[in-house]
C-alpha positions as a Markdown table, in Angstrom:
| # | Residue | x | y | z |
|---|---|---|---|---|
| 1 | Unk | 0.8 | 85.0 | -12.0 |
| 2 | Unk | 1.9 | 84.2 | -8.5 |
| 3 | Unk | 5.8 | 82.8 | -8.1 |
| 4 | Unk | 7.5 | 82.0 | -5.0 |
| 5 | Unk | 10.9 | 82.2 | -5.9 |
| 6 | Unk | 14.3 | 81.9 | -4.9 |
| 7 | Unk | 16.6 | 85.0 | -6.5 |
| 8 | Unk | 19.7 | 84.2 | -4.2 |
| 9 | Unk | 21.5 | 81.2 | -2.8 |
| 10 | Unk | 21.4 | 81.3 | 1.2 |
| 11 | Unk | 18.3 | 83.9 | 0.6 |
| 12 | Unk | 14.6 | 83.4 | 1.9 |
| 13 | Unk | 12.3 | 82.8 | -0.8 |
| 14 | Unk | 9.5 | 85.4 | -1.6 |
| 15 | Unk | 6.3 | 85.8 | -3.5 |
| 16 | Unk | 6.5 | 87.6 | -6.6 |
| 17 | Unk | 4.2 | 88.6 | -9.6 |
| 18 | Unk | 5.7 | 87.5 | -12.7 |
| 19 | Unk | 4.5 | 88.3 | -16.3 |
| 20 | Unk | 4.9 | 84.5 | -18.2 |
| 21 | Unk | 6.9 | 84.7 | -21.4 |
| 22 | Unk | 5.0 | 83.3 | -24.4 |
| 23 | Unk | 5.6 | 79.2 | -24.9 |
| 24 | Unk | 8.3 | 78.6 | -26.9 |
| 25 | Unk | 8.5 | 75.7 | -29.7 |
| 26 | Unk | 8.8 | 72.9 | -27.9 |
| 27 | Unk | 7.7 | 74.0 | -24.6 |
| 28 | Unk | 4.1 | 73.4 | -22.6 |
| 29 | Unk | 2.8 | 76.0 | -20.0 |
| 30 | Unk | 1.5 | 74.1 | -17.4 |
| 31 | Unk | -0.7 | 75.6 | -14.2 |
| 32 | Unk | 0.6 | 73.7 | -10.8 |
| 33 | Unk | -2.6 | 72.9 | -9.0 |
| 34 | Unk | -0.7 | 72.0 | -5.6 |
| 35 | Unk | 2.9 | 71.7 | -4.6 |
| 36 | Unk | 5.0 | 70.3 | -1.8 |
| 37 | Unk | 8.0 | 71.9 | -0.6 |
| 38 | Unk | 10.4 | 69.3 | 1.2 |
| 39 | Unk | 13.6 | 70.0 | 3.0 |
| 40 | Unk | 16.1 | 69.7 | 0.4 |
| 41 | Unk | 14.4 | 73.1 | -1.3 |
| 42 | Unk | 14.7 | 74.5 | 2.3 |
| 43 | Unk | 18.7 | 74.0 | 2.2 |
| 44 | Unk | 19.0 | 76.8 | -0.5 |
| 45 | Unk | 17.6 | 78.9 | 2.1 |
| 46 | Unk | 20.4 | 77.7 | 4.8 |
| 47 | Unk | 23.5 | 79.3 | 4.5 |
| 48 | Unk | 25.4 | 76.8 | 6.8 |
| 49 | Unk | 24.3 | 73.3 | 5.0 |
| 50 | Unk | 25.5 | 71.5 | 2.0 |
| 51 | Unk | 23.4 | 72.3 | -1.4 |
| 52 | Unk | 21.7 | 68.9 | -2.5 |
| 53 | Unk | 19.3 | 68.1 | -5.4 |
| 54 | Unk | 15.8 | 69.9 | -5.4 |
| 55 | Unk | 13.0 | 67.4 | -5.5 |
| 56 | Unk | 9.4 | 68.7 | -5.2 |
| 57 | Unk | 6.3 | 66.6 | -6.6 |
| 58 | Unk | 3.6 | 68.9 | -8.3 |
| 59 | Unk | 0.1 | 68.6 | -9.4 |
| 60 | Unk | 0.0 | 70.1 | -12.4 |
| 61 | Unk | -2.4 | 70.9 | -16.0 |
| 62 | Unk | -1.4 | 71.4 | -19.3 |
| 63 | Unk | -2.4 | 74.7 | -20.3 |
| 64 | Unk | -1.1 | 75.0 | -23.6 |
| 65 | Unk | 1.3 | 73.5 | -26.0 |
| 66 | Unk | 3.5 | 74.2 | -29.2 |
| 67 | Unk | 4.6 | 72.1 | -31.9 |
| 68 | Unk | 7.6 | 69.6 | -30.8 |
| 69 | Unk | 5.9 | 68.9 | -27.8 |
């Protein structure tokens, strides 16, 4: 599947294929239908500004589910 991830404070993010690890008890794997990226994700990127909290809203769908869940 298709990540764009941040490996590295004060990095640009990238694109990435990953290989998702089975879900785990407990755990849902969920497919993000749309996502928006606001400014505080941006500061991990800046290597001059303070770090704050990352909020991002997401539309997602459950894929699959284990027990616990």
């Amino acid at each position: 599947m298709k990540a764009y991830r941040l490996t590295q404070f004060r990095q640009p993010a990238a694109f990435a294929d990953v290989d998702p690890r089975p879900v785990g008890a407990g755990e849902v794997r969920v497919r993000v239908e749309a996502a928006g990226i606001c400014m505080s994700d941006l500061h991990l990127q800046m290597p001059d500004y303070p770090l704050s909290p990352i909020h991002r809203e997401d539309q997602k769908w459950v894929l699959s589910s284990r027990p616990g869940t």
